[in-house]
C-alpha positions in Angstrom: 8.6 0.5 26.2 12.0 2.6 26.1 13.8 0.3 27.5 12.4 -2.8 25.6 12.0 -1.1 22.6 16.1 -2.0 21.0 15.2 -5.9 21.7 11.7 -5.5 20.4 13.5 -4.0 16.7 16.3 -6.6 17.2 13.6 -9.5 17.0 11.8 -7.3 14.0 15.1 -7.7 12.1 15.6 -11.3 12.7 12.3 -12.1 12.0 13.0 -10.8 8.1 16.6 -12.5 8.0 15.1 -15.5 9.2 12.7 -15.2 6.2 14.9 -14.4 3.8 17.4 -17.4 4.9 14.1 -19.7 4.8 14.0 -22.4 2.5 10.9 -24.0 3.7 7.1 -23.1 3.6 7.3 -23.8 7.7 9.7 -21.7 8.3 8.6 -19.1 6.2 5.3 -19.1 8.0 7.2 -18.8 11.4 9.2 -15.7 10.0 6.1 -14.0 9.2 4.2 -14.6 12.2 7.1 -13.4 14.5 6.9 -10.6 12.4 3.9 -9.7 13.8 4.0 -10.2 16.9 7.2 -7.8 16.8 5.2 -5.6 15.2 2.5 -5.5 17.5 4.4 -3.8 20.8 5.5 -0.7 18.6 2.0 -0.2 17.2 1.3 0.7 21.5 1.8 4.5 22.3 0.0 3.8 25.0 -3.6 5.3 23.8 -6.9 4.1 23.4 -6.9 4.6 20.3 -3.1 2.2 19.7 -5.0 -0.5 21.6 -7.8 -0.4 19.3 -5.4 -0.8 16.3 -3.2 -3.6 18.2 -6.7 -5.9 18.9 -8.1 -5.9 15.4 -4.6 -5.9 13.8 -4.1 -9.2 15.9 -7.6 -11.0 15.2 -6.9 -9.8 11.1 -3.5 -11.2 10.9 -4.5 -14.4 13.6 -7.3 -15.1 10.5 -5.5 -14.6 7.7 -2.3 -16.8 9.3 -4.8 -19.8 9.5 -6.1 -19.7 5.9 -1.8 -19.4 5.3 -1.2 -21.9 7.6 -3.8 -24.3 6.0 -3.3 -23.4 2.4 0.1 -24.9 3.1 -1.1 -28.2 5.1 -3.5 -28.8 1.7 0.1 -28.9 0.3 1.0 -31.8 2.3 -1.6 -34.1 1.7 -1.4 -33.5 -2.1 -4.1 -31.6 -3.1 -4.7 -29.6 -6.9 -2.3 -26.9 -7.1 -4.7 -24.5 -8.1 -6.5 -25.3 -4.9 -3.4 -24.9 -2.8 -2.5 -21.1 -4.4 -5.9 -19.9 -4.1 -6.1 -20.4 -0.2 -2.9 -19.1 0.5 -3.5 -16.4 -2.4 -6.5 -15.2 -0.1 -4.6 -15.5 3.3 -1.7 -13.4 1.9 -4.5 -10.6 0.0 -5.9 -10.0 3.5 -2.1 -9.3 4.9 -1.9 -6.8 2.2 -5.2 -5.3 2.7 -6.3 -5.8 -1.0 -9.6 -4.9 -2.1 -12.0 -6.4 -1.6 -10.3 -7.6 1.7 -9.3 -3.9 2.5 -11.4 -2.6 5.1 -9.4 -3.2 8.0 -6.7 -1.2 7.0 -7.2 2.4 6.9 -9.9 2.2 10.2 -5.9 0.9 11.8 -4.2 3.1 10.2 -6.2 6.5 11.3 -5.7 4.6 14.9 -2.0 4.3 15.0 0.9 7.0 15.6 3.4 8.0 12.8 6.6 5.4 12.6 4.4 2.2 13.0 1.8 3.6 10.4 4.7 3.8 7.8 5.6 0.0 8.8 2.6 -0.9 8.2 2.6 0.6 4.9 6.1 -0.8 4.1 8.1 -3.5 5.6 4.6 -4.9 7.0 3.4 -5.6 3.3 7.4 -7.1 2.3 7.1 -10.7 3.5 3.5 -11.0 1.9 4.7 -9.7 -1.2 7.9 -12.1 -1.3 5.4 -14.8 -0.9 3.7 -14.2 -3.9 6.9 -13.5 -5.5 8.2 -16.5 -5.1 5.4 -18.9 -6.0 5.3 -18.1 -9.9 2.2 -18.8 -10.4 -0.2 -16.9 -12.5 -3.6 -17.4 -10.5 -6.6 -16.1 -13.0 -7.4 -14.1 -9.6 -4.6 -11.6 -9.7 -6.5 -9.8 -12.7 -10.1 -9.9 -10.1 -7.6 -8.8 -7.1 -6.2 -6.4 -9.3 -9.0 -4.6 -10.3 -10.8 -4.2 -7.0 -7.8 -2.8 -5.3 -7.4 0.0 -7.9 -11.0 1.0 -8.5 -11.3 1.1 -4.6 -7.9 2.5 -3.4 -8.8 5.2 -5.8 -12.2 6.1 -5.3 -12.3 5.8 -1.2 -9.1 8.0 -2.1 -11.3 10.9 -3.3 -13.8 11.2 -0.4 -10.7 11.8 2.0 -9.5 14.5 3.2 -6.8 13.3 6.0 -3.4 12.5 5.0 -3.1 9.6 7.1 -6.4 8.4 5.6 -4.9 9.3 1.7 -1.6 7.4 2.2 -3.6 4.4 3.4 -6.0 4.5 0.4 -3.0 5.5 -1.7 -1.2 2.3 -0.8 -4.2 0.0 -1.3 -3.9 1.7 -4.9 -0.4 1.1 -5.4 -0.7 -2.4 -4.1 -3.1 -2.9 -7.8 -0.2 -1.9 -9.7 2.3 -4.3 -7.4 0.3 -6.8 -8.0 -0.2 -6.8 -12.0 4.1 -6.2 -11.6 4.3 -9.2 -10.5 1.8 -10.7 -13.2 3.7 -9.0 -15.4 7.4 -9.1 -15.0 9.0 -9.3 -11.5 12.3 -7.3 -12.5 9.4 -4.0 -12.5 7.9 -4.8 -9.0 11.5 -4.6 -7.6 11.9 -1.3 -8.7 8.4 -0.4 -8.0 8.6 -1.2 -4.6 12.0 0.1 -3.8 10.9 3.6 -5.4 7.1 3.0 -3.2 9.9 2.4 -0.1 12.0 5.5 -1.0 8.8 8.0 -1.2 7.1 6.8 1.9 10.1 6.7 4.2 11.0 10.2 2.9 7.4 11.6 3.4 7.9 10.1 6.7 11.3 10.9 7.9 10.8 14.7 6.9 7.0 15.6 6.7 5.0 14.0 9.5 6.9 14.1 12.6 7.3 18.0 11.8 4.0 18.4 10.2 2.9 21.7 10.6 5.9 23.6 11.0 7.1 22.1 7.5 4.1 23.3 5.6 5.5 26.9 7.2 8.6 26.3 5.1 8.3 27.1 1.1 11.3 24.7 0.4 9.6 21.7 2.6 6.3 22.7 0.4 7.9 22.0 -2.6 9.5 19.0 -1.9 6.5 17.7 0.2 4.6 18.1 -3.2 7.3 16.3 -5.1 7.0 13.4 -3.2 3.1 13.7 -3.7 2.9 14.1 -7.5 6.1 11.1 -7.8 2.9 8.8 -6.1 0.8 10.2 -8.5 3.0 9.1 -11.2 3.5 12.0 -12.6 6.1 12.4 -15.6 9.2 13.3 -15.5 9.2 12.2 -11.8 10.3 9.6 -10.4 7.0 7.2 -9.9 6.1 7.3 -13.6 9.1 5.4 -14.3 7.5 1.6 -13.1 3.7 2.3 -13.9 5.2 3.5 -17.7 6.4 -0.1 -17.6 4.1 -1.9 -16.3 1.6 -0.4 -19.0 4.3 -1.5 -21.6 4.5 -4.9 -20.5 0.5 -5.3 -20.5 0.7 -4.0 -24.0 3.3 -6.4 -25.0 0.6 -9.1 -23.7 -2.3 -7.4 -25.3 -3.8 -6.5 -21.4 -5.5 -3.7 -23.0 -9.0 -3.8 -21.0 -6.5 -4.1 -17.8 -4.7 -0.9 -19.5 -7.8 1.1 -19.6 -8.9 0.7 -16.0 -5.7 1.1 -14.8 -5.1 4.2 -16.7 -8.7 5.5 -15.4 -7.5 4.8 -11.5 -4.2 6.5 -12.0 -6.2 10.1 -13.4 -8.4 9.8 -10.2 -4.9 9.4 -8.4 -3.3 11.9 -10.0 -6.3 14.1 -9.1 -6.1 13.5 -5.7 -2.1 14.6 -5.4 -3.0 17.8 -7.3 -5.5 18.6 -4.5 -3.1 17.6 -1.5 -0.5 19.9 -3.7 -2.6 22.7 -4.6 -3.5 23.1 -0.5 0.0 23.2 0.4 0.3 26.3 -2.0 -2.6 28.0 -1.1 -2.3 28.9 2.3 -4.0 25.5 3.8 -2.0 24.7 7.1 -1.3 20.9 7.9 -3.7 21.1 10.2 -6.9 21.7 7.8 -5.1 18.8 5.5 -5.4 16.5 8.4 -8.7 17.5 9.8 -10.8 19.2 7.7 -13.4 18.8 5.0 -13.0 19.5 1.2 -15.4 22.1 -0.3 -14.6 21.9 -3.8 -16.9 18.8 -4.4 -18.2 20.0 -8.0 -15.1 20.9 -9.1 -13.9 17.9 -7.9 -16.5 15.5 -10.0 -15.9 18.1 -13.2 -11.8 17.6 -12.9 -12.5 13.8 -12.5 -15.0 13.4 -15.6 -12.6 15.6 -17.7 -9.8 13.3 -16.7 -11.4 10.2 -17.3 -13.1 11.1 -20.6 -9.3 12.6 -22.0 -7.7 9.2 -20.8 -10.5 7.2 -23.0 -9.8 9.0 -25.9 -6.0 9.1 -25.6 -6.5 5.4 -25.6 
């Protein structure tokens, strides 16, 4: 793999400036798919566990490329728009493991070794993303897709206790609040996702390859639960910045039911980050954050309920 490995990143980058040069629905297809089939040869480390991963990544992205692939043929033969959207609305939901269409993701994702695990949760969720940023439409199913993926990122978020398992829930979540950015005003997604981009990459470049020996390090502690409150959106970080005006712009189009569930999956969130911070303080090692079990399970429910109930009343 070492010695394929610089032609196998060198058709993973032509495979996104072929898609951003595209300006047919063929040729984006084509740019996606090499995509992942790039993708696929660094996802193998050689394990049981990789190979796993690479067969049911395959067969989920093979299914979801023929509902893409045929959403677009509807196109040709002229039928309803609305039609047309939802089929390739469905396709590209699987490719970015929205709820209810999730539960492939975070099985792969406990499967697969640190670099391709953040690709997956980055530059693997780009071209889908583009997609549905560049059809303008405003499909009544955003608001069902929406929903799902933040009640369920959030609550699958809180029975885990393993941090590969908490960013792959954690981005289900934040794909909710992509989503309604694009519903809402795509100027927000761009900065959403750049900021998502930033934290992730950073989490990975300094964090995970050095896991344990960081968490040895009071400085890498602190930072390390910077970067897990700025998910959180917690204020004055960073992260707060897009979901602050995301909830502005629902206001502006009187989304307030959407505001309220939205603002109920974000406490469970920020619950979550407090716990992966406040075991990083406390003398829990990396190694119980990626192995072991919570014990804390009624304080847990009593922080959430608190939470909850102080977010319906603010509202």
């Amino acid at each position: 793999m070492s010695k394929t490995l610089p032609f196998v990143i060198f058709f993973y980058i032509s495979s996104f400036l072929l898609f951003l040069s595209s300006n047919h629905w063929f040729l984006l297809w084509i740019s996606v798919e090499l995509t992942t089939l790039t993708f696929i040869p660094l996802m193998n480390d050689k394990s049981k566990t990789s190979i796993e991963a690479i067969v049911t990544y395959f067969l989920i992205q093979a299914i979801s490329s023929i509902l893409l692939i045929f959403g677009f043929l509807q196109n040709q033969i002229l039928i309803k728009e609305s039609q047309i959207f939802n089929t390739c609305l469905i396709a590209l939901m699987v490719k970015l493991s929205v709820a209810p269409l999730h539960s492939w993701f975070p099985p792969i994702m406990a499967k697969m070794s640190t670099t391709p695990m953040t690709l997956l949760l980055t530059f693997q969720k780009l071209q889908p993303f583009l997609l549905l940023f560049l059809s303008n439409s405003k499909s009544k199913l955003f608001f069902l897709f929406v929903v799902a993926t933040c009640v369920m990122g959030s609550v699958s978020n809180m029975m885990q206790n393993n941090i590969k398992m908490i960013l792959a829930y954690s981005s289900i979540s934040h794909g909710g609040w992509l989503l309604m950015a694009l519903w809402t005003n795509k100027s927000i997604w761009i900065i959403y996702m750049f900021i998502y981009f930033v934290t992730i990459f950073l989490i990975w470049k300094m964090f995970i390859p050095n896991l344990t020996q960081a968490y040895y390090k009071s400085n890498m502690k602190s930072f390390w639960s910077v970067l897990m409150l700025s998910l959180a959106g917690m204020p004055p970080l960073i992260g707060f910045y897009p979901k602050m005006m995301i909830v502005s712009e629902m206001a502006s189009m009187t989304l307030f039911l959407m505001i309220c569930i939205l603002m109920m999956t974000a406490t469970i969130d920020f619950f979550i980050y407090t716990r992966t911070f406040y075991m990083s303080f406390y003398n829990r090692t990396a190694q119980i954050l990626w192995t072991n079990p919570l014990e804390e399970k009624s304080s847990t429910l009593a922080f959430l309920m608190f939470g909850m109930l102080s977010v319906m009343v603010m509202l």
